[in-house]
FITOR-425588 format. One line per 3 residues: number of its first residue (from 0); their letters; for each residue x, z, y of N, C-alpha, C. Coordinates in pm, 1 decimal, m for minus. Atoms other than C-alpha are relative to their C-alpha. Layout:
N
NUM) a) X,Z,Y,X,Z,Y,X,Z,Y; ...
//
This chain:
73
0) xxx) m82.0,100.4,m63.3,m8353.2,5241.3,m1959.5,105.9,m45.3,m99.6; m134.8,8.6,109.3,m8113.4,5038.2,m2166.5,124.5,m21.3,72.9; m123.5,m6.6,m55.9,m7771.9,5016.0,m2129.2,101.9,m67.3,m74.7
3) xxx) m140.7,102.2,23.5,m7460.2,4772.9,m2176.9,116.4,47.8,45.6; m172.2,m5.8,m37.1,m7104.1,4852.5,m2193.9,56.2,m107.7,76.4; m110.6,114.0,m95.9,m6850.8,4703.8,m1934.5,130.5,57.3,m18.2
6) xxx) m141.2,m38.7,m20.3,m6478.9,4712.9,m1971.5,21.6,m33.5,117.5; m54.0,34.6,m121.4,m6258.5,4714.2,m1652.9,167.1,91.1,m72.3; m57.0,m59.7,m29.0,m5943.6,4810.2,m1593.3,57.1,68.5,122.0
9) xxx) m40.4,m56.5,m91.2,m5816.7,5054.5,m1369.5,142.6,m0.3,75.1; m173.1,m20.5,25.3,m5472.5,5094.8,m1188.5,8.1,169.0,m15.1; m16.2,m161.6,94.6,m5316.4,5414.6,m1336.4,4.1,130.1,133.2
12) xxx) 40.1,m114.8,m65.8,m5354.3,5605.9,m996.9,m151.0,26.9,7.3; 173.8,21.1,m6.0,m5731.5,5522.8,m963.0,m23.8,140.8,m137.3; 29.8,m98.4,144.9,m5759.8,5671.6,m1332.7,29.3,142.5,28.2
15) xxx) m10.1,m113.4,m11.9,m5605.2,5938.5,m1265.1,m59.2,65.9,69.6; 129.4,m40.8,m64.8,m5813.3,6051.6,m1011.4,m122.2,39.3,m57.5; 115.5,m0.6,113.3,m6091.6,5976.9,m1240.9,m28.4,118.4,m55.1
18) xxx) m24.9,m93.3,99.2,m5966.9,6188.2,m1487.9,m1.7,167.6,75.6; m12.0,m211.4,m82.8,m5911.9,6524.3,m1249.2,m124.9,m27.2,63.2; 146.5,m16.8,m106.7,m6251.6,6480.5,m1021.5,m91.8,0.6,m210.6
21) xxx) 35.6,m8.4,109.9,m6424.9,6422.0,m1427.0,51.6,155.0,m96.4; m30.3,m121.9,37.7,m6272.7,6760.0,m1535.4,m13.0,81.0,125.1; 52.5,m56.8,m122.9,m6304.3,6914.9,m1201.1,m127.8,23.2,21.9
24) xxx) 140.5,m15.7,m18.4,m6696.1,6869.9,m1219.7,m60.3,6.8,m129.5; 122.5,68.2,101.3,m6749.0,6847.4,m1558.9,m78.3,m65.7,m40.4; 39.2,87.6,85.9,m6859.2,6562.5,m1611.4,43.3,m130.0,m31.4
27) xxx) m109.3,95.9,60.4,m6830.6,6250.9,m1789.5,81.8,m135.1,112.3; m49.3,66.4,m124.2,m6625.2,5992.3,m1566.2,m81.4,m154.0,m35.7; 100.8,86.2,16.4,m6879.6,5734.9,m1735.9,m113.1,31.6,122.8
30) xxx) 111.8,m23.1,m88.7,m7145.4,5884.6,m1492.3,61.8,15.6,167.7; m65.0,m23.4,m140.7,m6902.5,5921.7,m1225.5,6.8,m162.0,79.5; m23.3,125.4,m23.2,m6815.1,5542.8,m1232.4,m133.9,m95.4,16.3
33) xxx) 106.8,1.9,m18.8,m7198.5,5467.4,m1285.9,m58.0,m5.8,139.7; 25.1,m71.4,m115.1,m7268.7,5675.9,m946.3,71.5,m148.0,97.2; m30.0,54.0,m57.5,m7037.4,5507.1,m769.5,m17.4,m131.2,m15.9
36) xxx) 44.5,132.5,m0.2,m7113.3,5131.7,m850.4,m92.6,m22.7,68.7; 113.5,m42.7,m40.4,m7466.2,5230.4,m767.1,15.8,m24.5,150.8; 28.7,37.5,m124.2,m7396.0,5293.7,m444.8,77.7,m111.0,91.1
39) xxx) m75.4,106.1,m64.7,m7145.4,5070.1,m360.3,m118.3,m129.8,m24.3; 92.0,170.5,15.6,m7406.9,4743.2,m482.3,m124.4,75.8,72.1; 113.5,0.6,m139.2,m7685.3,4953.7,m233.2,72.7,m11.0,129.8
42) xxx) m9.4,2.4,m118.0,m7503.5,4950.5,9.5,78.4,m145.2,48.2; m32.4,86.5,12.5,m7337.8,4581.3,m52.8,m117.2,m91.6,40.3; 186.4,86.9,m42.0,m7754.4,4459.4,m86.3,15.3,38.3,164.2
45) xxx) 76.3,m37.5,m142.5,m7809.3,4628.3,248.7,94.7,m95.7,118.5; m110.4,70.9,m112.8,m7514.4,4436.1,424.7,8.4,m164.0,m34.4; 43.6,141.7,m14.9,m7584.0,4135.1,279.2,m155.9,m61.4,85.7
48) xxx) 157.3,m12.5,m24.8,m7960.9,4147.1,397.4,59.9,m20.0,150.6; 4.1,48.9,m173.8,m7795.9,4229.1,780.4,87.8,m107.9,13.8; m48.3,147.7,m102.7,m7557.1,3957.5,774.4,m106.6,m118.7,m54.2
51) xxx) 126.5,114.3,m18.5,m7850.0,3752.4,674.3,m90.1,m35.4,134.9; 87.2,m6.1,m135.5,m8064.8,3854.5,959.5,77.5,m36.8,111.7; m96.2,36.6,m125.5,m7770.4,3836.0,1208.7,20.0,m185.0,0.2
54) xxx) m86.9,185.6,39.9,m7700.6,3456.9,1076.1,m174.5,m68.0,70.9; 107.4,9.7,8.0,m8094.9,3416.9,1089.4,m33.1,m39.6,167.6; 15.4,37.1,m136.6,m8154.6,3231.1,1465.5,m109.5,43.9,28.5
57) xxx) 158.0,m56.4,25.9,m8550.4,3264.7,1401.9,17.8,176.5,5.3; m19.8,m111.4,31.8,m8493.4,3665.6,1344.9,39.2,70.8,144.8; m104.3,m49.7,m119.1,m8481.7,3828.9,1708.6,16.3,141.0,12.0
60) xxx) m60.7,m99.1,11.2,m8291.5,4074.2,1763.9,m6.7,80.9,173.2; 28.2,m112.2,m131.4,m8389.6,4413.8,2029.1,77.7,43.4,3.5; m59.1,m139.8,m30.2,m8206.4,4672.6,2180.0,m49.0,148.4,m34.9
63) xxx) 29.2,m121.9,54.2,m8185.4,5034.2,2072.6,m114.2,59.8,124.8; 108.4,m40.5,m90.1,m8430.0,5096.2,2409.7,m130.5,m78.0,m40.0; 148.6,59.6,m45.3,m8707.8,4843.0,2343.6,m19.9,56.0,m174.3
66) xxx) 14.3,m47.8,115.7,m8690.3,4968.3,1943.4,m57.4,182.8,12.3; 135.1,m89.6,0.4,m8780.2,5327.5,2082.0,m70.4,36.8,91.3; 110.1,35.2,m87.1,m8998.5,5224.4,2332.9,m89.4,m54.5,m93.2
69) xxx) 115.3,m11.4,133.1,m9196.6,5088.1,2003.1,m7.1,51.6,m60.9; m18.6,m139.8,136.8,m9111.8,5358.2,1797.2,m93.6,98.7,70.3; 58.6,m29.3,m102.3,m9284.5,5532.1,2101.2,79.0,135.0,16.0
72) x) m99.2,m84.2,m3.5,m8937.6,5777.0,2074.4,22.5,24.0,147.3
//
C-alpha cells in the first residue's frame, strides 16, 4: 500500500493527549491518528449513504417488525 504524508495541526491539548495515549500503548501516534481517521471516514460513508436513503422518496422505508418478520427473527 503506498502512502502520502499529511500535515495538520493540532490544538496543544488534542496533542497532548496524543502524546500520553502514544506512550501509554506504545505506539507510534502516526498509527494512532491513521486508526482514527479510518474510522471516523467509515463511519462518515455510512451516514452519508443513510441520509441519502432517508432523502431518497423512491427508497421505502419498514419498521423494525416487518424487517424481522423478513428476517424471519
Amino acid at each position: 500500500m503506498s502512502q502520502k504524508a499529511t500535515s495538520i495541526r493540532l490544538p496543544s491539548s488534542t496533542a497532548k493527549r496524543l502524546d500520553r495515549l502514544s506512550r501509554a500503548i506504545d505506539r507510534p501516534k502516526s498509527q494512532l491518528i491513521n486508526k482514527a481517521l479510518e474510522e471516523y471516514l467509515e463511519e462518515y460513508e455510512d451516514y452519508l449513504v443513510a441520509i441519502g436513503r432517508l432523502n431518497d422518496k423512491n427508497d421505502k422505508i419498514i419498521s423494525e417488525k416487518e424487517m424481522r418478520k423478513k428476517l424471519g427473527l
